[in-house]
N, C-alpha and C positions, 0 to 999 in steps of 0.2 A: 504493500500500500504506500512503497514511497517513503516511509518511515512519517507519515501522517496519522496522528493520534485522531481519532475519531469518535465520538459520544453519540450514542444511541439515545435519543433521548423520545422517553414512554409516558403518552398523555393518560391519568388514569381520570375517571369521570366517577367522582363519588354523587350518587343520585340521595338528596336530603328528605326526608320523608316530613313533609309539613305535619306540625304540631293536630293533635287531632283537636274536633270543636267541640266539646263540651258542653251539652243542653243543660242548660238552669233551671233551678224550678223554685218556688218561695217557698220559704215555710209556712206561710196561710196552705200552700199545694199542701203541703207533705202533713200538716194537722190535721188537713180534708181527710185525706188518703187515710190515718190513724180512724180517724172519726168512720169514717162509712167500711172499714175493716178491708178495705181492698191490700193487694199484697204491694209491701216495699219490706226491703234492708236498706235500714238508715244506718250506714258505716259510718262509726269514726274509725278516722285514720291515724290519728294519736296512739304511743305506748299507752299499756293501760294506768299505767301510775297517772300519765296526764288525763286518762279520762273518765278516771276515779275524782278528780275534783270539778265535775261539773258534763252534763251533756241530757238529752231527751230522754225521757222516760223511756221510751221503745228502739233507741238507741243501740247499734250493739259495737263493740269494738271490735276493729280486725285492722290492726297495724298495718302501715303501708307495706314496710317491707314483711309481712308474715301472708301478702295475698295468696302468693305460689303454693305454699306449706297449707293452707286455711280452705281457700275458695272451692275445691270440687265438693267439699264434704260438708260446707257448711252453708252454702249454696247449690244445690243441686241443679236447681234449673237454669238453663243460659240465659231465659228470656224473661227472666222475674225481672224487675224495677227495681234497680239498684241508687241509693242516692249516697254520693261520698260529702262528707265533707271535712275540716280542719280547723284549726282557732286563730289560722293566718301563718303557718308553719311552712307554707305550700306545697303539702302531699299532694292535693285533688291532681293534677293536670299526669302526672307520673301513675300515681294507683290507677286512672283512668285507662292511659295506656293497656298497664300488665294486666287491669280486667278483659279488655280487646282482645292482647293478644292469645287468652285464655277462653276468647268465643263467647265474652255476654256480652250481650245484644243493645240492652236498654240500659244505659246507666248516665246518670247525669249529676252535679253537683247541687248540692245547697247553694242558694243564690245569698251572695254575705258570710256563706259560711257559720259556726256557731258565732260569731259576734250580731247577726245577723236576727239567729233566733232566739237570742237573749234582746234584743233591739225592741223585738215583736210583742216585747211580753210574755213568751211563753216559761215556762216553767225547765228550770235546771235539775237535774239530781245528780246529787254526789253519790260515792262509791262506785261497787259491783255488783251483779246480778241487784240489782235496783228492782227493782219492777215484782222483782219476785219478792224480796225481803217486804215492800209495799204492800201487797197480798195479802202475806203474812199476817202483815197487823191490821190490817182491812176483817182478815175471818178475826182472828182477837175480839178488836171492837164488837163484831157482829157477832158473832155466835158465846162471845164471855167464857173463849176458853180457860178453864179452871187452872192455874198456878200457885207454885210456896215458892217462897222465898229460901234462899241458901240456907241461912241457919236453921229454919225448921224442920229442911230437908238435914241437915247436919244431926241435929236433934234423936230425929227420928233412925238416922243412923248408930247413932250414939247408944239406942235407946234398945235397939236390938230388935225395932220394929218390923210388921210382914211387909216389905216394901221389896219391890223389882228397879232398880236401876237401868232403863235401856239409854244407849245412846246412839245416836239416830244421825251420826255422822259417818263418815269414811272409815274404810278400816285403819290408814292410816294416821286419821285423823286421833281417831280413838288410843292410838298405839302413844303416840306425841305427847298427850297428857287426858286424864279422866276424872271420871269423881272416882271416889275410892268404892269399891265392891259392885261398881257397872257392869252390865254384859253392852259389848258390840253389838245392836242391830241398826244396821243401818235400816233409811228411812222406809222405803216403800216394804222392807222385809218387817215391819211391825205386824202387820195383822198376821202374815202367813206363819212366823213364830211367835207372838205372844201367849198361845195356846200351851206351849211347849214351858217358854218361860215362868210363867207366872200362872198354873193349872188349879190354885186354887184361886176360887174366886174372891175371897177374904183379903187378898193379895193387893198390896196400893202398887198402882205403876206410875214410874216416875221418867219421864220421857226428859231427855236433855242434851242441847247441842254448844256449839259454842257461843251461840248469843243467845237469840229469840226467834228467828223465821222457821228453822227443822224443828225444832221440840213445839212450835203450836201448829205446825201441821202433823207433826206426827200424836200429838196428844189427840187431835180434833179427829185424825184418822183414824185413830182405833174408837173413839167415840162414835164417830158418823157411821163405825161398822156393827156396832152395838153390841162391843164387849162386858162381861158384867162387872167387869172390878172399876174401881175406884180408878181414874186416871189422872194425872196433874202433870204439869210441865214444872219441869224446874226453873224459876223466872231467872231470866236474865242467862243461861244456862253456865258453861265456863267463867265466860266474864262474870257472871253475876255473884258466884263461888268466890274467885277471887279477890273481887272488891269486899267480900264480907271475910275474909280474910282465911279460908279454911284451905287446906291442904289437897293439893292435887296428887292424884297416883301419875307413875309413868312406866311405859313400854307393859302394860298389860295386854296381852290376846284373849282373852275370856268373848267366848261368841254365842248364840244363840242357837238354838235349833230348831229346827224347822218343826212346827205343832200347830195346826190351826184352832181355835177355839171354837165352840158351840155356833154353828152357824155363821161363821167367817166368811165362805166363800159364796154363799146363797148371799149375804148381807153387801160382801164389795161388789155386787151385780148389781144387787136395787143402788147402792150408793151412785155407782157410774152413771145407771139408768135415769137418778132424779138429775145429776148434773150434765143429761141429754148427750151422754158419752153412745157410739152405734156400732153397734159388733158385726163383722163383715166375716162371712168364710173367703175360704180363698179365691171362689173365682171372683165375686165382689171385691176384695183386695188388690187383682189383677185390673181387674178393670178401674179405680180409682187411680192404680199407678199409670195406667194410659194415659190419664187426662193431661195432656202433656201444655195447657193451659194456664194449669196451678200446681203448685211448690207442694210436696209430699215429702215430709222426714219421715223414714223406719227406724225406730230404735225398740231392740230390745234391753229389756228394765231389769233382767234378771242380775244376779250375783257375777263376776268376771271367771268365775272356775266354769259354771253352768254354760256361760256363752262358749266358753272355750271350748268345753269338750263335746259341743253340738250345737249350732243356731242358724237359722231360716238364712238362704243367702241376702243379700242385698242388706240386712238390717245393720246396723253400727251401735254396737251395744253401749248404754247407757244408764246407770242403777239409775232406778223409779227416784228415790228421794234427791239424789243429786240434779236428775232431769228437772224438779222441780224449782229445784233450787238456780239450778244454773241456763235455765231455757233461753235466756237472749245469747245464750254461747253456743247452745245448742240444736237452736232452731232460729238463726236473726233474723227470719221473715216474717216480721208480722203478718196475720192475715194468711199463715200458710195451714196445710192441713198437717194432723198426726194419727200414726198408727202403731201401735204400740202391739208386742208382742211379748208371750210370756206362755210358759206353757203348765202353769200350774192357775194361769188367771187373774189370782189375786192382785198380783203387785200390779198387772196392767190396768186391773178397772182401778184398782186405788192411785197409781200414778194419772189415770185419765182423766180420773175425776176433778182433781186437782187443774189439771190443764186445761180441760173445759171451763172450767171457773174462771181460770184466767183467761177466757175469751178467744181461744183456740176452738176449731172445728178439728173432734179428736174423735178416733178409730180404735176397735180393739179386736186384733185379727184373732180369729176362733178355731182352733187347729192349726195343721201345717205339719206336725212332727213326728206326723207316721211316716215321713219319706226320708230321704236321704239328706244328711246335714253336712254343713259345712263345719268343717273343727279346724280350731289353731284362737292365739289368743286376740280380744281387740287389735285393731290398729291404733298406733301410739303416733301423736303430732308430738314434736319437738316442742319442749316448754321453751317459752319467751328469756330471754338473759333474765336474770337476777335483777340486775339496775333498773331495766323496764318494768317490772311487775310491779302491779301496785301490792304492798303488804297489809294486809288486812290487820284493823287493831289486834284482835285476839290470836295471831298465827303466834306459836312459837311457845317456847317457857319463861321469854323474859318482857313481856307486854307492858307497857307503860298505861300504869292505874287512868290519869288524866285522859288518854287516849281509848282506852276501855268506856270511862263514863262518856268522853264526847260521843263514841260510837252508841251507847244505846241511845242519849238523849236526841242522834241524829235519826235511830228506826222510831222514836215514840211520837214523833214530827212527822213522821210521812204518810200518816192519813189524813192529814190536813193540807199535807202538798198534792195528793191525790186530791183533792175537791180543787182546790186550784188549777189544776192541769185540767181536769178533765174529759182525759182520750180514751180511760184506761178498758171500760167496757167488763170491768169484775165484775162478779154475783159473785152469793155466800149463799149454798143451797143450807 
């Protein structure tokens, strides 16, 4: 070539993909949509620490960056109504994206974002699972779920009285710290073992969680089943122990067994039935999951060994009292439908009945497990970092008393933030 250096030079054409546009909608929209029960997931985009201090009653959190790990399962349908929004952080325009490129269809932002619908006057709620702890003391009020106080229950300990301890949280929860001489039942398993527990009827049951929202639904749920013994919540439940200064157990396993009591499972039938809960066999069940229109969650409510070692396909197991407790995690579409599965019954009409109330159109599939099951255990999402999570007053063994009392004096306030708001659409059969 002459001893001529020569440069090749390569035009490369990067093609920019214009920002997508992102339909708005007002918060007047999105209260409508709340009010007449049609279907949305009102996403915050926020860690959940940040949207523990403030966001919409029907609100659910799903972190920008947790969409990819979150959305198939926690959103089922592509074509549900999704609205994002942020407190001026600016997730929306990004989450908006990686919903796209994950195939939903309708998703649009909150117009102002939450500053927008604090502007509007509507109603904030602090914490987690909100909506549900709201519930909670909505039945309280209404139905005068019956409670003692710590030291009485103490007392009555002390005293060597016939009393049943259950608690009505996680098994790890229960493991972390207890009252002294509790058995572990978690919540939706009350009715199908209290029989076992506590088989005489002389017997006081003393139902307790770590606050207040699981121990007055599971006190009101073996009530509304129409067990005969004496039942009471332990007010204020761990925290409530605490602040009165009595000593907690730790790393106890002590569990329940399975015992129904005198007309248990004839009783969570009619309970489902007054709270307009509808039992579908399987080809009904088939045909409601077509309706490929509206959002259907399947979850099975039984215990995690049970799903494991046999459950209906398609279902994503979740115990009955937790569902209860944690439904905007577990279902964030308002407005969508549930179908609950369980093949012993109980804990579905009693987890349904619950979710009915909460203003959910709920299902409880009737057979299925004369065939062939799928075995292996839940699927596990990766938990959020440590930093992000919000920590809840009562987690742990060294909770801060001030922060304990702020936490119940913030549930004893939220039936009056319910009349305020207004969307919520509860009954108290």
């Amino acid at each position: 070539m002459g001893g001529r250096n020569c440069a090749k030079v390569t035009t490369i054409l990067i093609q920019i993909r214009p920002s997508m546009t992102i339909p708005a909608i007002t918060p007047s929209e999105v209260r409508r949509m709340l009010l007449l029960r049609e279907e949305i997931a009102l996403l915050d985009l926020r860690h959940e620490a940040e949207f523990a201090t403030g966001h919409p009653l029907f609100a659910a959190n799903m972190a920008a960056g947790r969409i990819e790990l979150e959305a198939a399962a926690r959103l089922p349908r592509k074509n549900v109504p999704i609205v994002l929004y942020d407190a001026g952080e600016g997730l929306v325009d990004q989450a908006a994206e990686t919903f796209a490129a994950l195939g939903y269809t309708d998703v649009r932002k909150l117009d102002g974002g939450l500053a927008a619908w604090k502007a509007a006057g509507f109603e904030l709620f602090e914490d987690v699972n909100s909506y549900a702890k709201a519930f909670g003391e909505l039945v309280e009020s209404r139905r005068h779920t019956p409670s003692l106080p710590a030291d009485d229950v103490a007392a009555m300990i002390a005293n060597e009285a016939d009393i049943a301890i259950l608690d009505v949280r996680r098994p790890d929860e229960y493991a972390t710290m207890n009252i002294p001489g509790s058995i572990s039942v978690p919540g939706a398993e009350l009715v199908l073992r209290a029989g076992r527990v506590a088989p005489d009827r002389e017997t006081t049951i003393v139902v307790n969680c770590a606050g207040r929202t699981r121990s007055i639904i599971g006190t009101q749920s073996l009530i509304n089943a129409g067990i005969a013994n004496k039942v009471v919540a332990l007010r204020n439940g761990t925290i409530g122990w605490t602040l009165a200064s009595q000593k907690l157990e730790h790393g106890a396993d002590r569990r329940g067994e399975i015992g129904l009591f005198e007309g248990a499972k004839a009783n969570a039938r009619d309970v489902a039935y007054r709270a307009g809960v509808r039992h579908l066999g399987i080809e009904e069940a088939s045909a409601l999951q077509a309706q490929s229109h509206r959002t259907l969650y399947r979850f099975d409510v039984r215990a995690s060994e049970e799903y494991a070692a046999g459950h209906l396909e398609g279902f994503r197991h979740y115990p009955g009292g937790q569902l209860v407790q944690e439904i905007d995690m577990a279902a964030p579409v308002r407005g969508a439908r549930l179908l609950l599965t369980d093949n012993m019954s109980v804990r579905a009409d009693m987890t349904a009945s619950w979710l009915a109330q909460m203003g959910f159109e709920t299902h409880v599939l009737e057979g299925g497990y004369d065939r062939p099951l799928e075995v292996g255990p839940p699927e596990a999402v990766p938990r959020p970092d440590a930093a992000d999570r919000y920590r809840r007053p009562y987690e742990g063994t060294d909770a801060d008393a001030k922060a304990m009392q702020a936490y119940l004096d913030w549930e004893f306030g939220l039936v009056e933030q319910l009349r305020r708001d207004a969307t919520h659409g509860f009954f108290v059969i």
